[in-house]
N, C-alpha and C positions, 0 to 999 in steps of 0.2 A: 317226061316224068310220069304222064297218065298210063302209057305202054307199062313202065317199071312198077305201077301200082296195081295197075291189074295184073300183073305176072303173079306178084308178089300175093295178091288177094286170092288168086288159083292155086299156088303153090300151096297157101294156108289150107284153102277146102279141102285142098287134095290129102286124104291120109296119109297114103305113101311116103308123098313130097314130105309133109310135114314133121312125119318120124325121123326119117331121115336127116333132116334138118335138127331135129331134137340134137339128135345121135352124134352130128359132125361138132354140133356146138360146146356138146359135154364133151365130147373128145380132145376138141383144141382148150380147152377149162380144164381137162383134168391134166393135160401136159403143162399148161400154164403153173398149174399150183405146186409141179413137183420144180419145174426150170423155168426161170433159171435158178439154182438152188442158194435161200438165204441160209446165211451164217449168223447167230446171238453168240457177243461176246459177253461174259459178264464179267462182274467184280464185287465183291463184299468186303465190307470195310465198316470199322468201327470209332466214330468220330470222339475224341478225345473231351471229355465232359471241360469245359473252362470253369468251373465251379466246381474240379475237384481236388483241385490244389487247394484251394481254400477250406474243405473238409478235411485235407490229410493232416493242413499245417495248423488247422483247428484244435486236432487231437496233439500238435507237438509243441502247442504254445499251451498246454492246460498246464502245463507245473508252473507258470505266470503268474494263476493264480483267477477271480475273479469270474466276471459270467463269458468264459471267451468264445460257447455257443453260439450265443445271441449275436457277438459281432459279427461271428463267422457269415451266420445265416445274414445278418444285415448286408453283408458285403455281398454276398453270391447272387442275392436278390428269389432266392427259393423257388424259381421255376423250373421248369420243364425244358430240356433245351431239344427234345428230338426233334419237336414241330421244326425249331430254329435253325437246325442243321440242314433240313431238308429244303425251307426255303434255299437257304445259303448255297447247296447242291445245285438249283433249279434256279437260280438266281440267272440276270443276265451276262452280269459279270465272269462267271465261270465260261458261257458260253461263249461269249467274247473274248478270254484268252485260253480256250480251247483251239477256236478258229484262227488266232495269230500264232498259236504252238503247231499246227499244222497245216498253216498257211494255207486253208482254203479259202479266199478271197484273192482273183488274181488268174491269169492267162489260163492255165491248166484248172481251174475251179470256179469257181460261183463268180458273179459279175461283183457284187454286191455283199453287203455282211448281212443286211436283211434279208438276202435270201437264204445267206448261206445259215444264220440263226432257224428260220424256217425248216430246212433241210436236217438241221440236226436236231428239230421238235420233233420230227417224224420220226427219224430212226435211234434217238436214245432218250430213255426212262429212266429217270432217278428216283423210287421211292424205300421207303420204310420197311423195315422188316422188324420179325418181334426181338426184343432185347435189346432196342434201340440202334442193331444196324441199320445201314442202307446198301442197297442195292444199284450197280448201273447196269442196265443191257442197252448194247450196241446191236440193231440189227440190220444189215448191209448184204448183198450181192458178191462182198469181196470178203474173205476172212481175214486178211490180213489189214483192211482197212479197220476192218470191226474193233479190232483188237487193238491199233495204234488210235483211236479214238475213245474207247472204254481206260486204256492208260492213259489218256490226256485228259481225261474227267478225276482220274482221281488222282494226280498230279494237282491240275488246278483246284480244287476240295477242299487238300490237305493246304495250298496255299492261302484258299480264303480264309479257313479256317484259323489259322495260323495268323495272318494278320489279322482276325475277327478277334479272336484270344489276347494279343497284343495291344490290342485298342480298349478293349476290358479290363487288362491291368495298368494299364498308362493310366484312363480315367479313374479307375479308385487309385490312384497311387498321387496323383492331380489333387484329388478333393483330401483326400486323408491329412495328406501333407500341407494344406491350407489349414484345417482343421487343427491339425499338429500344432502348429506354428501358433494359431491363434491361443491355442491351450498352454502353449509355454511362456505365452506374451503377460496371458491374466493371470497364472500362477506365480508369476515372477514379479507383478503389480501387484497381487494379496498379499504374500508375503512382505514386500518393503513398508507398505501399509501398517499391517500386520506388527512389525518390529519395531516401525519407528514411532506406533501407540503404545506398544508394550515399553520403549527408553522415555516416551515423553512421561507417561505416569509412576514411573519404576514398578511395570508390573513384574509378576514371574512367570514362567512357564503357562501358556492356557492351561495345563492337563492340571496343572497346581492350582493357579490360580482362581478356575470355576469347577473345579474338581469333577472328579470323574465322570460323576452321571451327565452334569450340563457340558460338560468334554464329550460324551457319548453321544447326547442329544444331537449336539453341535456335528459329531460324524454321518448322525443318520439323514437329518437335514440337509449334506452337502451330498451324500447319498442320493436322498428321495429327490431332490432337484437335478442329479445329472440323469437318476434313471428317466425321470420325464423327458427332459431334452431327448434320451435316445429314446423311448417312444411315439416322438413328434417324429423323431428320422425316420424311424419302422413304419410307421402309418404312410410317411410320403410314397414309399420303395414295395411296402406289400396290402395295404388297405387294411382296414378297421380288423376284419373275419381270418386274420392269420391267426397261428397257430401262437407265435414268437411275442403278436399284440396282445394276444389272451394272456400270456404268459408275464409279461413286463407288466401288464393293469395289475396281475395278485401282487406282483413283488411290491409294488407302488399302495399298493392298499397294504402290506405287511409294516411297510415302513412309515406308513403314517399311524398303523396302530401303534406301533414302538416307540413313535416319538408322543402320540398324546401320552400312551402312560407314564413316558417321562417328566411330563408335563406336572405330574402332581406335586403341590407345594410337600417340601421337607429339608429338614438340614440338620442332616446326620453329618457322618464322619467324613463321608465324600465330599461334602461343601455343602453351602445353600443350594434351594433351587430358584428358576426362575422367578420368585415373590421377592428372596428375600436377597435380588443383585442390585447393587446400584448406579446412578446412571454412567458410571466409569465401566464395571464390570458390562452392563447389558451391553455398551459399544463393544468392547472387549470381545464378548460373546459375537457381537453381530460380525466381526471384521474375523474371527476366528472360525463362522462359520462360510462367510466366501471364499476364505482358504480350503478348507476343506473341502469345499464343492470343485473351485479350480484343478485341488488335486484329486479330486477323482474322474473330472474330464481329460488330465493329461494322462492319468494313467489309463483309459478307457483307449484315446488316440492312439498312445505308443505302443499297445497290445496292438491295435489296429495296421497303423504304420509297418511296424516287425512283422505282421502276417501279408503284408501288399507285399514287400521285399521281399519275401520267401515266395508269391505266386510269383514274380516277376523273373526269382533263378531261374523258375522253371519253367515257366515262359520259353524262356530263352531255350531252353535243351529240350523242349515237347514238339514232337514230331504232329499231333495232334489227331491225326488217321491212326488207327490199329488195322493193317491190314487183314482179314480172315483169311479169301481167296484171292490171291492177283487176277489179272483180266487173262480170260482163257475161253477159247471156244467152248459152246454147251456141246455136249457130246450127241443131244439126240438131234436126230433129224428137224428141221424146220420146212414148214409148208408157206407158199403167199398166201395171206388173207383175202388180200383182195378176190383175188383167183377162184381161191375156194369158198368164198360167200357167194360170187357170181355162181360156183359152179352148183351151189345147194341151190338157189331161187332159181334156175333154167329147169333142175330136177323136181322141185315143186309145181314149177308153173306146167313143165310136162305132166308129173300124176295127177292133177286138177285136170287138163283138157283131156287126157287118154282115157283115165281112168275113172275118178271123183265124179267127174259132171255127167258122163252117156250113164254109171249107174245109177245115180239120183235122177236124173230126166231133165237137167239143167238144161239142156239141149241133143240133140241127135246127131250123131257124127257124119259128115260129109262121105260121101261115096267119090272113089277115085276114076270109078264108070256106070253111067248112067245106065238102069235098066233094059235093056231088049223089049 
């Protein structure tokens, strides 16, 4: 081992030796970096938004009637889904049935699926491009591997994606329809209520009986208490600073201006007002304004429900990937990295010792023969 040390420490002194040596090393570096020749397969594709079936079918439930923006936006939940896509691309799951779709785990392949996960962190990239595509490059020694592996990423993609999409409609379809159910249960208990005070007293009609204005009042009251309930929902799903919260607190402040100035004592032609009801009427009033509230929560749900059914058609027939480019060899040449970073730092650490250092006086260059 001493012999191989001193060789090696004479061959450094020596100029000759050591250029040479430069020379042989950037030589086998610079055939490294062109062979063995890598192949980048890519792919672009454009992930199917899950919250935009719920905008289209936004805009084809508005002759409904009512605020069916605000459902919209309550249901989609108002994010951002590129980040979400992109996990979902780079997720494990994909990786994992990438590697059983081409069976690399297994005699001819990897021992193991953590290795084989490992192996496929190296040679493919899944990220972001502007306008919310993604990208995959495949890059491999084989083209034709490149390529059957860049198609098994967006294969499996469009799968996750696709059950990711179906799990999002099932759960709002799950909760709506509780909801539903519970709105047609109170609506159908206000009512009997409702009916069998108005046979017990022989009243008439509420709109008759408390006339129009406390009939009015009575609407907006059942109004202003469902619009709270759906702003309690909005705060849970998007926090205080949304745009949807700001928007539901004015309606909510509109509607308790309208009801206090209903509020003022008179009794014109429309009826008395709240002063001058008595204790038959004020019940009257009170059991005519839970109806009211009831039915504007089942009619809030059933706009709701109607729009979960429409994403869930489409659900069904969304492919959820928009292909741009299928997976296809990049045309230009590909270099190793590795190769050619080794072969840049040999070329610097050469102009350092040849050149950089004997100019500055860092040191003096060895002589390959000793004076006479």
């Amino acid at each position: 081992m001493s012999d191989f040390a001193n060789r090696l420490r004479d061959a450094i002194r020596d100029d000759r030796k050591r250029r040479w040596g430069y020379a042989w090393v950037l030589l086998i570096l610079a055939i490294l970096t062109v062979f063995p020749r890598p192949y980048v397969s890519r792919a672009k594709l454009v992930p199917q938004d899950t919250s935009a079936s719920a905008a289209s079918t936004t805009a084809l439930l508005g002759a409904l009637g009512s605020n069916t923006q605000s459902i919209g936006s309550l249901l989609t939940g108002g994010r951002p889904s590129n980040d979400l896509y992109l996990l979902i691309g780079r997720s494990d799951s994909v990786a994992e049935d990438v590697i059983r779709k081409l069976k690399l785990v297994g005699p001819s392949g990897y021992s193991t699926m953590n290795r084989a996960k490992i192996a496929l962190s190296r040679r493919v990239d899944v990220h972001s491009l502007l306008g919310g595509a993604m990208e995959i490059t495949t890059k491999t020694h084989d083209p034709d591997f490149s390529q059957r592996i860049t198609e098994a990423y967006v294969e499996s993609i469009s799968k996750q994606l696709a059950s990711f999409g179906k799990q999002i409609v099932t759960n709002k379809q799950r909760i709506v329809s509780q909801r539903f159910s519970g709105s047609m249960q109170r609506i159908a208990r206000a009512e009997s209520i409702l009916n069998n005070f108005r046979r017990k007293h022989n009243l008439a009609d509420p709109e008759l009986e408390l006339g129009t204005a406390l009939a009015l009042r009575a609407q907006l009251q059942g109004a202003l208490q469902s619009k709270i309930a759906e702003l309690q929902a909005m705060r849970q799903l998007k926090g205080p600073e949304s745009p949807e919260v700001v928007a539901a607190q004015t309606e909510i402040g509109a509607l308790s201006s309208q009801i206090a100035q209903s509020a003022k004592p008179s009794n014109g032609a429309g009826g008395p007002s709240l002063a001058g009801l008595t204790a038959v009427q004020t019940a009257y009033l009170n059991l005519y304004r839970d109806y009211r509230f009831a039915q504007s929560n089942y009619e809030v749900y059933a706009r709701s429900l109607e729009q979960v059914e429409v994403e869930q058609l489409a659900a069904e027939s969304a492919s959820y990937v928009q292909i741009i480019d299928p997976a296809h060899l990049d045309a230009k040449r590909q270099f190793n990295i590795s190769a050619l970073a080794a072969l840049l730092l040999v070329l610097l650490i050469a102009a350092f010792t040849e050149i950089y250092a004997p100019m500055t006086g860092l040191y003096q260059p060895y002589r390959s023969h000793e004076p006479d």
